[in-house]
C-alpha positions in Angstrom: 20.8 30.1 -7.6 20.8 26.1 -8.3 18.0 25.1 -9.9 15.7 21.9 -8.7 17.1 18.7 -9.3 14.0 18.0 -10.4 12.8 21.3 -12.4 10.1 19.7 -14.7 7.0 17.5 -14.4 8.7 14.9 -16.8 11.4 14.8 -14.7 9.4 12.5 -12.6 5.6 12.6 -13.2 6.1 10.6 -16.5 8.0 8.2 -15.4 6.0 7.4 -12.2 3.1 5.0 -11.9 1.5 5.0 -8.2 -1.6 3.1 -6.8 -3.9 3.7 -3.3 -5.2 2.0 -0.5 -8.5 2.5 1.1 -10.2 1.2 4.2 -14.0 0.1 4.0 -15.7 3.2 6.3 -17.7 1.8 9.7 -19.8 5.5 9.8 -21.8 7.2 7.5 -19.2 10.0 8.1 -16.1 8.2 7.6 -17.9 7.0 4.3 -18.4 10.7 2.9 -14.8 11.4 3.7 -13.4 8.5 2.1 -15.7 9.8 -1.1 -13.8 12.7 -0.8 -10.8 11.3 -1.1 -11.5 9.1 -3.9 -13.1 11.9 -5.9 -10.2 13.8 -5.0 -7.5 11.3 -5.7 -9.2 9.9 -8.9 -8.0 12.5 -11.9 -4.5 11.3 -10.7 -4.9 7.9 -12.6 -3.4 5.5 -10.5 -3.0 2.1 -11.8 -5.2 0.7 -9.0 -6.8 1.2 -5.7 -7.4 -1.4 -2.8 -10.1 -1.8 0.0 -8.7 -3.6 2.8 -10.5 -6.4 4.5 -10.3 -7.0 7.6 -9.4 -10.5 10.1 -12.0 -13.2 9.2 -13.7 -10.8 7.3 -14.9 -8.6 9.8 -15.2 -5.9 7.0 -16.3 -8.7 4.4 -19.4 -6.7 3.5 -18.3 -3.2 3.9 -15.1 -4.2 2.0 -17.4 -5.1 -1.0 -19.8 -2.2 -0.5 -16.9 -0.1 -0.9 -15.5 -2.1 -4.0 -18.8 -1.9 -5.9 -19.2 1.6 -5.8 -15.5 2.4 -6.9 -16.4 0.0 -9.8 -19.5 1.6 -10.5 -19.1 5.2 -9.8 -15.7 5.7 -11.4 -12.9 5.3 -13.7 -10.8 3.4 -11.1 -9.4 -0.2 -11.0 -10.3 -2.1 -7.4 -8.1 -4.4 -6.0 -10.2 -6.4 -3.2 -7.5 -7.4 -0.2 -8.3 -11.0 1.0 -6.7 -12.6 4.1 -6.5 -16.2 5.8 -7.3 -15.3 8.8 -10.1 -17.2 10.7 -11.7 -18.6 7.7 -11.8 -21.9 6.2 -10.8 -22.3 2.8 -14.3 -23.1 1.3 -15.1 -19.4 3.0 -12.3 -17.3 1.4 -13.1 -19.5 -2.0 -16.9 -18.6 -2.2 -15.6 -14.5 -1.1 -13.1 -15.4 -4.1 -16.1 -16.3 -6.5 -18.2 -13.1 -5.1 -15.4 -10.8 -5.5 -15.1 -11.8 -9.2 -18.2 -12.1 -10.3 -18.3 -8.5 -9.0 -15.6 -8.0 -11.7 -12.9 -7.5 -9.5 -9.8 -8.8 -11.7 -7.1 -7.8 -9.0 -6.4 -8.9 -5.6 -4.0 -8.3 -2.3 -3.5 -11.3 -1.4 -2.3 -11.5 2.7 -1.5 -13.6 5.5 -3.4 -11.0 7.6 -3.1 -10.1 11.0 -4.7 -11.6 14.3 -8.3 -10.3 14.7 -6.2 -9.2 18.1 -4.1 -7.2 16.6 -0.1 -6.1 15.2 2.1 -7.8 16.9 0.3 -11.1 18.3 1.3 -14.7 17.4 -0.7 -15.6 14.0 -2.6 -19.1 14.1 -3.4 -20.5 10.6 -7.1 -21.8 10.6 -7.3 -25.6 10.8 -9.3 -25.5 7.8 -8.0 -22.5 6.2 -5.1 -21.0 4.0 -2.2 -21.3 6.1 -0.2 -18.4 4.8 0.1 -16.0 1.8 1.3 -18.5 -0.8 -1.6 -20.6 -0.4 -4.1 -17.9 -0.8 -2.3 -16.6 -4.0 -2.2 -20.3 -5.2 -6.3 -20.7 -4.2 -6.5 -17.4 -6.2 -4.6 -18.6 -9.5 -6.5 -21.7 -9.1 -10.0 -19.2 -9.7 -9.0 -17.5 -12.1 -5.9 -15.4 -14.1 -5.7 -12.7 -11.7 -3.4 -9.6 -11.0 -2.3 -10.4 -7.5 -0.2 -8.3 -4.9 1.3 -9.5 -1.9 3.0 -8.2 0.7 6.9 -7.7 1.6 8.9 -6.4 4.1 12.3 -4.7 4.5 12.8 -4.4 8.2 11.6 -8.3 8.2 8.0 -9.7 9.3 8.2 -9.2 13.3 7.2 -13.5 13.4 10.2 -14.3 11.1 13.5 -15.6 12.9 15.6 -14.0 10.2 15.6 -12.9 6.4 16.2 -16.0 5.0 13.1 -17.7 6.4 11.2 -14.4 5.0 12.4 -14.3 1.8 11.8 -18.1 1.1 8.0 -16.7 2.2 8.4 -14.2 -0.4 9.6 -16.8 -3.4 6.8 -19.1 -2.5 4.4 -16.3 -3.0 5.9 -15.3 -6.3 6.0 -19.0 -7.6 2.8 -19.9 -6.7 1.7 -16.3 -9.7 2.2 -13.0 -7.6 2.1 -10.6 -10.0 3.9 -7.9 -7.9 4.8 -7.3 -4.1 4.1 -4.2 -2.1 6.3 -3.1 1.2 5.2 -2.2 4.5 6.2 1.2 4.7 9.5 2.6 5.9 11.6 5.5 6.5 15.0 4.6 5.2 15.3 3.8 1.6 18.7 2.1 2.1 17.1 -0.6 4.1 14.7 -0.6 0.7 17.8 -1.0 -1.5 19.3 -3.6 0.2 16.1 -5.6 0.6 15.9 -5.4 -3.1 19.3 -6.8 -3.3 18.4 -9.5 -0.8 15.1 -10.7 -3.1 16.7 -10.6 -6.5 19.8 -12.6 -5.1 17.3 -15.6 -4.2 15.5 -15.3 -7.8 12.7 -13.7 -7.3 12.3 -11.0 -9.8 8.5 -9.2 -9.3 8.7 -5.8 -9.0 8.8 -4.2 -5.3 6.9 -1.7 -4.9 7.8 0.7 -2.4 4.5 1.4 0.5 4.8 5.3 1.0 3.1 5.9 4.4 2.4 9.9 4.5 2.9 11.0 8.2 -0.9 12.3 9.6 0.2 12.0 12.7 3.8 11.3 14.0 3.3 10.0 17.2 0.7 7.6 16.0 2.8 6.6 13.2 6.0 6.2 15.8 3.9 4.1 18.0 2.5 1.7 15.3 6.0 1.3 13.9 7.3 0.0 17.0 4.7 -2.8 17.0 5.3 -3.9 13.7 8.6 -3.4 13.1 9.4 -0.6 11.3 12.5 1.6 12.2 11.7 5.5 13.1 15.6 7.0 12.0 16.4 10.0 14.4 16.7 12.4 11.8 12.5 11.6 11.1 11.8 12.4 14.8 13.6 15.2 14.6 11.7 16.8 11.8 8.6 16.5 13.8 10.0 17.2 16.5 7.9 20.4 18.5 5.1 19.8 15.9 2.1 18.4 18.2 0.6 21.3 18.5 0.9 22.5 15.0 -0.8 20.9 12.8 -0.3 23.2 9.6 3.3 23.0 9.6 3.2 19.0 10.4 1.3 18.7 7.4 4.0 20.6 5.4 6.6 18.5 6.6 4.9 15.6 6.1 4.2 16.3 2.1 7.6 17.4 2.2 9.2 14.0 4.2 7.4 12.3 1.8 8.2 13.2 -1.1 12.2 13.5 -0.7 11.8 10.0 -0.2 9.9 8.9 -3.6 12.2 11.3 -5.5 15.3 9.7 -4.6 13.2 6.5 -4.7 13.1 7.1 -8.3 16.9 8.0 -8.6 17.5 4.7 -7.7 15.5 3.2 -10.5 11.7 2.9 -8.7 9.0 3.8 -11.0 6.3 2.4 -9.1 4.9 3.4 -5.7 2.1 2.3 -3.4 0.4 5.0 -1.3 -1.3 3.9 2.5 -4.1 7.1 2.2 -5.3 6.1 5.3 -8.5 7.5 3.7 -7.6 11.0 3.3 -6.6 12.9 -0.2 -4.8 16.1 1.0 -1.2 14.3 2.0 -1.0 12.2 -0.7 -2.5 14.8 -3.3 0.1 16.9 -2.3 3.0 14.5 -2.6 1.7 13.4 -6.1 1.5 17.1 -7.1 4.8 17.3 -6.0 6.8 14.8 -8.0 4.9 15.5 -10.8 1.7 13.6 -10.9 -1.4 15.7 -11.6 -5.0 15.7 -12.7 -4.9 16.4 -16.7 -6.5 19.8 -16.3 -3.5 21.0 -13.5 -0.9 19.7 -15.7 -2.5 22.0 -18.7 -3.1 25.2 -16.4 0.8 24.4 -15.6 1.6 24.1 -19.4 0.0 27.0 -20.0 1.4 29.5 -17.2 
């Protein structure tokens, strides 16, 4: 019998760094499950976890409820994400100045979306940020801060072509990015060559791969065709027959997901980015998986 290509938790686990996004919850129950999952989630040690914020910040106040208790009730690092969408600049500077006097030290910086949603035509504020390398500039211009930004390997939807995406990308990084995180996808060739793509025009932050474990495929399937991301067949076609089932879809999904990270990491990727969409079991799973565990799991391993 062949044995694992991966047969020990070094193999991968210490050589692996990974990091979480949250949502800010609207209900009290969506709150307790998010708690959950950060309890849960939390003796992995990621090297950070973000709160999103929504457009204009229609989550302003939720997204900073949520920060201050991860800051105060845990070990964790927050990352607060900030956006330029319908707000002027003296608005995003004063959440800016809230966020760190909070003693947030790390940010996502975006362009963000419409408040009307994935896939509609973006209008900078006439008094705001007009893009992502503004707001990372505005940032730098606050204070020394760890700032992520966002980059894409199917191409942003608005961009006519690569070029004009990439030269987005460099400006960000100029301007003090520390680090840029992918919207998720399915095919880590398209990752590889994106990488290729960046380091060819100079820009040399890391790119940290999004990993978006599959809750629910047609959801997922539908959300990728508005924003861009390619579905491959042979995905589809592990799903396929699964509606109905969602034990096995779950298995699958750990499964899908972590093939990809592992041979993510063949390929030289050490550090990963994981969309929790507020729920631990998934990503627990995929984490236990290639090697990442809480330090009491990896003893009761040691010790079996």
């Amino acid at each position: 019998m062949n044995k694992p290509r991966f047969s020990r938790r070094s193999d991968i686990g210490d050589k692996v760094r990974v990091s979480f996004e949250f949502f800010p919850p609207k209900t009290d129950e969506m709150e307790a499950r998010l708690w959950d999952t950060v309890e849960r989630l939390e003796p992995l040690a990621p090297a950070f976890v973000s709160v999103t914020y929504g457009a204009g910040g229609s989550t302003r106040e939720r997204t900073a409820r949520t920060i201050g208790r991860i800051l105060a009730d845990s070990k964790l690092t927050a990352a607060a994400h900030l956006t330029c969408v319908d707000a002027t600049r003296d608005e995003i500077d004063r959440v800016i100045a809230e966020f760190a006097e909070m003693g947030v030290t790390r940010f996502v910086a975006l362009r963000g979306d419409p408040a009307t949603g994935v896939g509609e035509r973006y209008h900078p504020h006439p008094g705001g940020y007009a893009n992502g390398a503004e707001l990372v500039a505005a940032l730098k211009k606050h204070g020394d801060f760890d700032i992520s930004v966002s980059a894409y390997p199917e191409k942003h939807p608005e961009s006519p072509d690569f070029a004009t995406d990439i030269d987005m990308l460099k400006r960000k990084a100029d301007n003090g990015a520390t680090r840029a995180i992918t919207q998720f996808f399915f095919d880590n060739d398209l990752y590889e060559r994106y990488v290729e793509r960046v380091r060819r025009a100079g820009i040399y932050i890391p790119i940290v791969p999004g990993i978006l474990p599959i809750h629910n495929f047609t959801q997922v399937a539908n959300f990728s065709s508005r924003c861009g991301a390619h579905v491959p067949a042979w995905l589809a076609e592990r799903f396929d027959g699964l509606q109905s089932d969602p034990q096995t879809h779950a298995l699958v999904a750990a499964a899908v997901a972590a093939e990809q990270v592992m041979d993510l990491v063949e390929r030289g990727v050490s550090d990963f980015h994981f969309y929790t969409m507020n729920r631990a079991d998934l990503v627990f799973a995929i984490c236990h998986m290639i090697g990442i565990r809480a330090p009491h799991a990896a003893g009761s391993s040691a010790a079996a």
